[in-house]
C-alpha positions as a Python dict, from the first residue, in 0.01 Angstrom:
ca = {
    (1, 'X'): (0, 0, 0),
    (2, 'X'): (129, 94, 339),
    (3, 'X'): (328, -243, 381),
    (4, 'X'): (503, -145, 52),
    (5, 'X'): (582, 226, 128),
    (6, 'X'): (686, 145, 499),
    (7, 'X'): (870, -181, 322),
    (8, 'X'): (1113, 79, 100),
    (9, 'X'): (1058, 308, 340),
    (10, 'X'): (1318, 79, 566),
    (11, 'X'): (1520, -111, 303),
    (12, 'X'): (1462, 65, -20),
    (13, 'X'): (1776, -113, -181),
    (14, 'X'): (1698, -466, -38),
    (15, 'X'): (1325, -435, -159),
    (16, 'X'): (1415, -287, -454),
    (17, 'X'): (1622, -557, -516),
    (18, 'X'): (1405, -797, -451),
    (19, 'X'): (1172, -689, -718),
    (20, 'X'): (1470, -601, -966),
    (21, 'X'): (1573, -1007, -894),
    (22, 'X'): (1253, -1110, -973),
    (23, 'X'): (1192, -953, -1274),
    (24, 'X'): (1581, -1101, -1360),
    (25, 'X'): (1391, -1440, -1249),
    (26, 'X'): (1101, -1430, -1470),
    (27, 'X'): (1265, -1279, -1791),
    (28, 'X'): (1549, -1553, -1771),
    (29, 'X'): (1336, -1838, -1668),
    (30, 'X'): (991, -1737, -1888),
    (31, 'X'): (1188, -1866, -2227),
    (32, 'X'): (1316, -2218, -2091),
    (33, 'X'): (943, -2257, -2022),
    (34, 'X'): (803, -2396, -2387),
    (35, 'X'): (1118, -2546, -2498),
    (36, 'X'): (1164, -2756, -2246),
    (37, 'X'): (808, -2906, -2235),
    (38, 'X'): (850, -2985, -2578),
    (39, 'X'): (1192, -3136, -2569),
    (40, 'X'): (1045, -3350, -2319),
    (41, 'X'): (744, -3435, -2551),
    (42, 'X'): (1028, -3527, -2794),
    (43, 'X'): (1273, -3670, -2654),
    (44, 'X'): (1002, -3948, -2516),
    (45, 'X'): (801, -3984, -2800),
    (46, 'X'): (479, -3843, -2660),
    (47, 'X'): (334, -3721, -2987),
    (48, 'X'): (385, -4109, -3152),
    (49, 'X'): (260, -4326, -2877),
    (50, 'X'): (41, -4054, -2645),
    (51, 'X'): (-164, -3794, -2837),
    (52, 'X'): (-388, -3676, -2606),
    (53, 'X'): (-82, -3635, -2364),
    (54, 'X'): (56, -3448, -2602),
    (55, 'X'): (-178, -3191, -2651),
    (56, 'X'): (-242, -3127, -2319),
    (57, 'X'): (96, -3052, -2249),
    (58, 'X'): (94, -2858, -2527),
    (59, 'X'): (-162, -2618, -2396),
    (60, 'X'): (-241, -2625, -2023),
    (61, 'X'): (77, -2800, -1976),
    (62, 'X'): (297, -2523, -2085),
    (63, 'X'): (48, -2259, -1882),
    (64, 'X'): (126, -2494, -1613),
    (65, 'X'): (470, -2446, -1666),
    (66, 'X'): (474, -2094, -1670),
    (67, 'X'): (264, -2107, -1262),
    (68, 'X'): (533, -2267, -1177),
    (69, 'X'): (765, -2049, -1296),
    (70, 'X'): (635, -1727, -1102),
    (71, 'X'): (580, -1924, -793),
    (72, 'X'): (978, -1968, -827),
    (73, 'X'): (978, -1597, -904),
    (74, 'X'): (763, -1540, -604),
    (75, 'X'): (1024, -1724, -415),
    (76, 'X'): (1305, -1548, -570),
    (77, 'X'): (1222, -1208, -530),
    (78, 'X'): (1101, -1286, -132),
    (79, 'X'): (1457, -1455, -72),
    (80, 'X'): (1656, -1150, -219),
    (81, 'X'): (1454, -860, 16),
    (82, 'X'): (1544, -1029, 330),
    (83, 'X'): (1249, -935, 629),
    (84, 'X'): (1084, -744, 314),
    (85, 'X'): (977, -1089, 158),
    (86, 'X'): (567, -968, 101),
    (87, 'X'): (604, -605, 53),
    (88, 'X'): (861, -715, -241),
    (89, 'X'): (659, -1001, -436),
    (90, 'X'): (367, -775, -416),
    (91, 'X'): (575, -496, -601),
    (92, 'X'): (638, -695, -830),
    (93, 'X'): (288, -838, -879),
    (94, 'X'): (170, -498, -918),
    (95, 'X'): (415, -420, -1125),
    (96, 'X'): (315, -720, -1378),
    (97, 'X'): (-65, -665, -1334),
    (98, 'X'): (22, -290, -1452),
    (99, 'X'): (208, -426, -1770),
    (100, 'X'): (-100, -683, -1781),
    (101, 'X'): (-330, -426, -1799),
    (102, 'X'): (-130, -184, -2028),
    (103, 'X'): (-136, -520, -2295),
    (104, 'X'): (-500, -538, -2263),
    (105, 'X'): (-567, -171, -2332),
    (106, 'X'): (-331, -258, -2647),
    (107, 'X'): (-516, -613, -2766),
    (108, 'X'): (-854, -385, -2720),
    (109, 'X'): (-828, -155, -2933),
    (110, 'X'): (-605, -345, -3174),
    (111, 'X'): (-933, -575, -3193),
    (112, 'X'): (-797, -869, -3016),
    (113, 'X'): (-1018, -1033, -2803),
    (114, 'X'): (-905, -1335, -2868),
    (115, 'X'): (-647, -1248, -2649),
    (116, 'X'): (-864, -1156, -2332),
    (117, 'X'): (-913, -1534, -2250),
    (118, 'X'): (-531, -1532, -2118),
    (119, 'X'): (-576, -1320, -1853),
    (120, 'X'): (-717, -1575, -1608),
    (121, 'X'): (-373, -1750, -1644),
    (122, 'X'): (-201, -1371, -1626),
    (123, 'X'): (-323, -1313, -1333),
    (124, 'X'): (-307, -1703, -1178),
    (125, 'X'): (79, -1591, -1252),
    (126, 'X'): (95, -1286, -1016),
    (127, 'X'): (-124, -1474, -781),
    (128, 'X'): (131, -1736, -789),
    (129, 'X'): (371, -1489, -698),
    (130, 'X'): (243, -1367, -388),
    (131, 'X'): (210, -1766, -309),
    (132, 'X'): (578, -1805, -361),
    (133, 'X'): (657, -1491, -128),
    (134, 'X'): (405, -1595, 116),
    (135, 'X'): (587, -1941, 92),
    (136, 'X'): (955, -1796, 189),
    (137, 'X'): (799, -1525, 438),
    (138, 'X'): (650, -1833, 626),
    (139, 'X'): (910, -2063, 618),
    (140, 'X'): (1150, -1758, 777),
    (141, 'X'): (970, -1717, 1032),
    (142, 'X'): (927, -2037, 1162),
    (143, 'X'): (1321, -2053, 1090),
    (144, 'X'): (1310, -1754, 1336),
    (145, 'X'): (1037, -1885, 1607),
    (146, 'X'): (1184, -2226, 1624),
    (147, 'X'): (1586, -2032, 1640),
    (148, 'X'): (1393, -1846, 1954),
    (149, 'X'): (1265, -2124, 2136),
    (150, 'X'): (1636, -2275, 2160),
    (151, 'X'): (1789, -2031, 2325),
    (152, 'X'): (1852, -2068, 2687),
    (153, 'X'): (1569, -1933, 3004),
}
């Protein structure tokens, strides 16, 4: 919590716009998601010649699909709040395990439990998240290490 409050603390816009971009990432990017496993599946025939392929791209596949997607969110929101990369994707993973939990609260005591099976994959999602931030926070600063080590004695 203090990473986050010192984070928009410094750069409340950039953070701030880091998270906005990231919710902007996974609203625009969540829908291509389904369609586009299953235009795959169809446009090569997998349900004709490859059942079994088939329906596991039609379940776990498309759940894959979707870890993929916040890992790019992750990513997103991390490259957008420049030096702020952690403090934003883990707004925004808070911000997505609060709407998480909200929808539980809401399948409870609508009487779906069904429902309560997703949230290992919810919160592989927000996991995936901090990944992708983790991945772009690393990657700047060995950007920034190796820029140091050229400079001349």
């Amino acid at each position: 919590m203090h990473l986050i409050y010192t984070a928009y603390r410094a750069a409340p816009w950039l953070t701030s716009a880091g998270v906005a971009g990231g919710l902007l990432a996974r609203r625009l990017l969540g829908r291509l998601v389904t369609p586009t496993i299953f235009a795959v599946l169809d446009r090569y025939q997998i349900p004709e010649h490859h059942f079994n392929v088939y329906v596991f791209f039609a379940s776990t596949g498309i759940d894959s699909g979707y870890l993929i997607v916040f890992l790019f969110v992750g990513c997103v929101a991390a490259i957008v709040a420049k030096e702020r990369e952690m403090a934003a994707a883990t707004t925004l993973s808070l911000i997505l395990a609060a709407m998480t939990g909200v929808a539980v609260v809401s399948w409870v005591v609508e009487g779906h439990y069904w429902a309560l099976w997703r949230l290992t994959w919810n919160f592989a999602d927000m996991f995936a998240i901090l990944i992708g931030g983790a991945i772009v926070r690393t990657h700047r600063s060995a950007q920034h290490l190796t820029g140091n080590r050229n400079l001349p004695a």
